[in-house]
C-alpha positions, 0 to 999 in steps of 0.5 A: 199405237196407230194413233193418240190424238186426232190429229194422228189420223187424216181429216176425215177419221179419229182417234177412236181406242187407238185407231183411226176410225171412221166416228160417224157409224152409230153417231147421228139419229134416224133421218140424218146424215153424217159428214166428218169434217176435221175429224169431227162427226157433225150430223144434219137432217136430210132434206124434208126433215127437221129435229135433232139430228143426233137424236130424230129428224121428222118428216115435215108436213107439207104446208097447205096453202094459205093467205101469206101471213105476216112475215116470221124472220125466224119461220123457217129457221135460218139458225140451223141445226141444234139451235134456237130462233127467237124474233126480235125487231123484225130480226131473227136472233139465232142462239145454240140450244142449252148443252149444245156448244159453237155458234149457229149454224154450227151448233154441236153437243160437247162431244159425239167421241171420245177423242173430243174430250180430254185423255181423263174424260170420255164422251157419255151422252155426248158429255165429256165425264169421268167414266170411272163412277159406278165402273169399277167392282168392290174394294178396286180402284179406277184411273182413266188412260186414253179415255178408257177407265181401268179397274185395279185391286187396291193393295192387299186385294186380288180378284176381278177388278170389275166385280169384286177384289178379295183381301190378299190371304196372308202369306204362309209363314216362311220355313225357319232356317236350320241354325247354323252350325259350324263345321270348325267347331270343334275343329277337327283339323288336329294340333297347328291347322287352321279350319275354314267353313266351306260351303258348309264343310270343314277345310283344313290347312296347316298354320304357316311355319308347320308342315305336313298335312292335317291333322298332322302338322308339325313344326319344323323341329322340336328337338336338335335330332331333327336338324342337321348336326351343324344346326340347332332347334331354336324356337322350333326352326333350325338355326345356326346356334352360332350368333350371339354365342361365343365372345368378342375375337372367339371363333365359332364352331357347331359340333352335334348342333352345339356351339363350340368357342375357341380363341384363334392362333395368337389369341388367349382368354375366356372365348365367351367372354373375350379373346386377346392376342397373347403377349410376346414370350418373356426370355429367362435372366440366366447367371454364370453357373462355375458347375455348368459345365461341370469341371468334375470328374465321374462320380463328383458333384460341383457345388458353386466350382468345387468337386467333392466325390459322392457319398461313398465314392473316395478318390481325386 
């Protein structure tokens, strides 16, 4: 805003609703003029008039002429504006006149603006009251900004502060939110797929280890045909049947995905169990045989070195 305070503006304006104005249009009464000193309006009576200059000043009679009376220290009045006189001793004694505030000749009301008063007050009947009494319309509250009183609703009321403020209907009920309802089930993904709820639909992948697409995931085998013949289906992957299979020192061979064991060369044993080198061969113990060569003719037998001829054989 152009101002807050008084001081915000030059000397001779104030801070009237946020503005610098000029304070003195509408402030003194009739009869009187205005002049802003500090920002602040003071009022006085043209000359050849006395009264309230914030109010009525009356035109002063002229005075007829008489025996001079006995002296008045307080006729006229030198206390000026807004001020009382009272004698005392010969003595003119000036005092402000009640409301009215300063000291005499300066005597003023509490205030002419609002700007003289506190930011929670304002200037009425140039008094400086709460403005909130009797401003704000049924069922509102009232809070004094910057000398203006603003009217709310209080809480749970609507309608023109300044008036009246009417209960807040109660809200209509919220609409039920449908149940929800799970896409997954029954999974509709078939046998070794996984199902995910994706902004209200179903997706479907295949569990990790299976392959194809749902809802025809598989594993990668179930029965040996499914791997290569040098493979078999072990827990429904191919795999080398061989670890584990044959013994110790056997030889391992997969055939039609079966395992087959053999000792190598040189071994002997049971290849599921273990195998051993074989011992080297054991030579013969061969005695001198007189029949070998045979010492007899055709048609004889040797026994022990001695021919005989074969049945129904005769001769030598």
């Amino acid at each position: 805003p152009e101002c807050v305070l008084n001081t915000d503006c030059p000397t001779n304006r104030a801070c009237i609703q946020n503005k610098c104005k000029d304070p003195c249009p509408g402030t003194c009464g009739q009869n009187a003029v205005c002049q802003v000193v500090n920002h602040l309006p003071s009022c006085s009576c043209i000359q050849g008039y006395t009264g309230d200059p914030f109010r009525y000043c009356n035109f002063i009679p002229p005075q007829p002429i008489q025996a001079a009376p006995p002296s008045n220290p307080c006729n006229p009045s030198p206390c000026g504006p807004n001020s009382q006189c009272r004698e005392n001793n010969g003595q003119a004694i000036c005092s402000c006149l009640p409301t009215y505030v300063g000291s005499p000749p300066g005597c003023r009301p509490e205030c002419v603006v609002s700007s003289e008063c506190a930011s929670n007050k304002a200037c009425v009947n140039q008094k400086c009251v709460d403005p909130c009494p009797g401003t704000c319309g049924q069922n509102a509250q009232c809070h004094v900004i910057n000398h203006s009183p603003i009217c709310s609703c209080m809480q749970g009321f609507t309608g023109d502060p300044f008036s009246q403020c009417s209960r807040l209907p109660p809200p209509p009920p919220s609409p039920t939110a449908p149940a929800y309802v799970n896409p997954c089930f029954p999974s509709p993904c078939g046998p070794f797929a996984e199902c995910r709820d994706i902004g209200g639909s179903p997706s479907c992948t295949c569990l990790p280890d299976y392959r194809g697409a749902p809802p025809n995931c598989k594993p990668e085998c179930s029965i040996n045909a499914e791997c290569s013949s040098n493979l078999a289906c072990i827990r429904q992957k191919c795999r080398d049947p061989c670890p584990g299979s044959c013994g110790y020192g056997a030889v391992c061979n997969v055939i039609n995905h079966t395992p087959v064991c053999t000792c190598p060369d040189g071994y002997t044993g049971d290849p599921f169990t273990n195998c051993v080198p074989k011992p080297p061969p054991v030579e013969p113990v061969v005695d001198d045989d007189p029949c070998n060569p045979s010492p007899c003719g055709p048609n004889a037998q040797c026994n022990n070195g001695v021919c005989t001829c074969l049945p129904e054989y005769q001769g030598d």
